[in-house]
C-alpha positions in Angstrom: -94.6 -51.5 -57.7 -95.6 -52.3 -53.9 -99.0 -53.0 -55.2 -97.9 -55.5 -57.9 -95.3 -57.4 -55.6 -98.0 -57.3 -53.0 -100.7 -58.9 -55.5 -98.2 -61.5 -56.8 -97.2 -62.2 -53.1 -100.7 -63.1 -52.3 -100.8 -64.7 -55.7 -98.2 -67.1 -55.1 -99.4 -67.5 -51.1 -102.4 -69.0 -52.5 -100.9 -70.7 -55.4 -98.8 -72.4 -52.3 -101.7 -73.5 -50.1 -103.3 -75.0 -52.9 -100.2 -77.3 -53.9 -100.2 -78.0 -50.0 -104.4 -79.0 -49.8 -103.7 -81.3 -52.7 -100.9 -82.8 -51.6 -102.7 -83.7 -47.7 -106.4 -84.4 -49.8 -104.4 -86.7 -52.5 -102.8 -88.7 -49.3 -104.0 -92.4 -48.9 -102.6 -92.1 -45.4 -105.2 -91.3 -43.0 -104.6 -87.1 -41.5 -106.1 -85.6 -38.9 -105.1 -82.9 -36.2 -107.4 -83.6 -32.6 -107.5 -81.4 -29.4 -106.7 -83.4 -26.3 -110.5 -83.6 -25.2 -110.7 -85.9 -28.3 -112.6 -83.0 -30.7 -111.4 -83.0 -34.6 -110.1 -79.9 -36.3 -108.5 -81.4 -39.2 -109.2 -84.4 -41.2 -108.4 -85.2 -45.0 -110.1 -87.3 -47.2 -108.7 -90.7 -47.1 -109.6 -90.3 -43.0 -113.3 -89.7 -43.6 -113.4 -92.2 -46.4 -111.8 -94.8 -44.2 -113.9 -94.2 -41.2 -117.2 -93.1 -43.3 -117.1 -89.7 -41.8 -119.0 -86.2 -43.1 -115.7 -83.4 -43.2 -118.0 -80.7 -42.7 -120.1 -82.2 -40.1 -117.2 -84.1 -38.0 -115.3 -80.8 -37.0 -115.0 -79.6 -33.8 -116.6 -83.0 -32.7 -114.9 -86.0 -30.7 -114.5 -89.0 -33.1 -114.6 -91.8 -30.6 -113.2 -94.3 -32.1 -113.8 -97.7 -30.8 -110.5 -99.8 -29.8 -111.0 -103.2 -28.2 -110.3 -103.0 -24.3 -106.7 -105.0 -24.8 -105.5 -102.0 -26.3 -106.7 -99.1 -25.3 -104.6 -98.5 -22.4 -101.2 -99.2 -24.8 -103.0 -96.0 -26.4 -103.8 -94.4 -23.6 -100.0 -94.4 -22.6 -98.7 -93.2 -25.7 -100.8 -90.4 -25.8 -100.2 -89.6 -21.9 -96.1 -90.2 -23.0 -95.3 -86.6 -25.1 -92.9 -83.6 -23.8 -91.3 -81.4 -25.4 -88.4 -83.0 -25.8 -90.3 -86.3 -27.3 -93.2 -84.6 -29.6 -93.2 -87.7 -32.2 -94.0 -91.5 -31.5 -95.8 -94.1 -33.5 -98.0 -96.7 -32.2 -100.1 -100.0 -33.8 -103.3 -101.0 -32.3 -106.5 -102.4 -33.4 -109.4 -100.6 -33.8 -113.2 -101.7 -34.0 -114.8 -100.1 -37.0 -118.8 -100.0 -37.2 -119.6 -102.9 -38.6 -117.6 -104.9 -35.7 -114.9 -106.2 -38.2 -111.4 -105.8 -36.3 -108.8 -103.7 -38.1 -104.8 -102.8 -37.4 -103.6 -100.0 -38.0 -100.2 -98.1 -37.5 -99.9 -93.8 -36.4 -97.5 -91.6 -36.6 -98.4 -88.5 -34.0 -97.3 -85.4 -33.2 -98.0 -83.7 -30.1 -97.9 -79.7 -30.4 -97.0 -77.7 -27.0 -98.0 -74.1 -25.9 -95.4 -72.0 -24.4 -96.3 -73.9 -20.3 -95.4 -77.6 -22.4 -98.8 -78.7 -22.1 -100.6 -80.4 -25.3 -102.4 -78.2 -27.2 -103.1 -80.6 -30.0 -102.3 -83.7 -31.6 -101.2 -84.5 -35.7 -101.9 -87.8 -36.7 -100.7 -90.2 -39.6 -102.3 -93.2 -39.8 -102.5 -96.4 -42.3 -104.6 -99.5 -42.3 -102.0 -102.5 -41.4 -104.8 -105.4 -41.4 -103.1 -106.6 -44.1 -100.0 -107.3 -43.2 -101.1 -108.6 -39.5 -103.2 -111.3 -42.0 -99.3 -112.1 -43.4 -98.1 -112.5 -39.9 -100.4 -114.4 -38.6 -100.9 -117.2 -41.7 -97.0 -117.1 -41.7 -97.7 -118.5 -37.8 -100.2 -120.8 -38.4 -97.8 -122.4 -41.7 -94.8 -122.5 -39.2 -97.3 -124.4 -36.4 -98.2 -126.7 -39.4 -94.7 -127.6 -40.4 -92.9 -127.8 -37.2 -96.3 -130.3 -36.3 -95.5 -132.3 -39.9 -91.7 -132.7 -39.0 -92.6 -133.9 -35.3 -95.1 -136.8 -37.1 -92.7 -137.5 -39.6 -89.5 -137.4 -37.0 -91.6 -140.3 -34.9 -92.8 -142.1 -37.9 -88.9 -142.4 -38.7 -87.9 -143.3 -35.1 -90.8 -145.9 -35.1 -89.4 -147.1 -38.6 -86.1 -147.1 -37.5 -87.2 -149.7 -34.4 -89.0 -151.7 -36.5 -86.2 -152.0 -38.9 -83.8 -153.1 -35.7 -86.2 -155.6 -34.5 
């Protein structure tokens, strides 16, 4: 009986980290665990798709990714700004992919602690955001346009209106 409970215990162990692998692979959220020297040890799919990385060949490696100089010290901060007390913070930032376009995007990381409270790794969460920056900033631009229509159109009234007088 110990032998069958122990087969269907490591049965359903492995039943379990399958369901888990798909569930992280079929993400369209970017994953990926990093030591605080910057070397990988986890990414999923949607993460090497995204930044046209090899899985096999991008573990245990630094993936420096490039992020213009106005934000790199916001990142800098937030990754300097974990304790144990605050393990979880999300930051937006731009990054610089290869071919030089300029992307946003938005993380969710994790810091994990050893027993001292230093960083042992980070867990990341990430999304492209370029999008809705590209919302943002045409929303601006209409808003500039308008509030420039209304000024021409309030002193084409006012100059109407004197005319009217004289």
């Amino acid at each position: 009986a110990n032998y069958e409970e122990l087969t269907r215990g490591q049965r359903d162990l492995l039943e379990s980290e399958e369901r888990y692998r798909n569930i992280v692979e079929d993400q369209t959220e970017f994953i990926c665990r990093f030591f605080p020297d910057g070397r990988l040890s986890f990414v999923n799919g949607a993460y090497c798709r995204y930044f046209g990385l090899d899985p096999a060949a991008c573990i245990g490696k630094p993936h420096t990714v490039r992020i213009p100089p106005g934000d790199r010290e916001s990142v800098n901060r937030h990754l300097a700004a974990f304790s144990p007390d605050h393990p979880v913070a999300t930051i937006e930032h731009r990054i610089l992919m290869p071919n030089g376009e300029v992307r946003w995007q938005r993380w969710s990381d994790r810091a994990v602690f050893n027993k001292n409270g230093k960083v042992t790794e980070y867990q990341s969460v990430g999304r492209d955001t370029t999008g809705q920056h590209g919302v943002i900033e045409q929303l601006k631009r209409t808003n500039t346009e308008l509030s420039a229509a209304y000024e021409q159109l309030a002193a084409t009234e006012e100059e109407l209106r004197a005319n009217y007088e004289e």
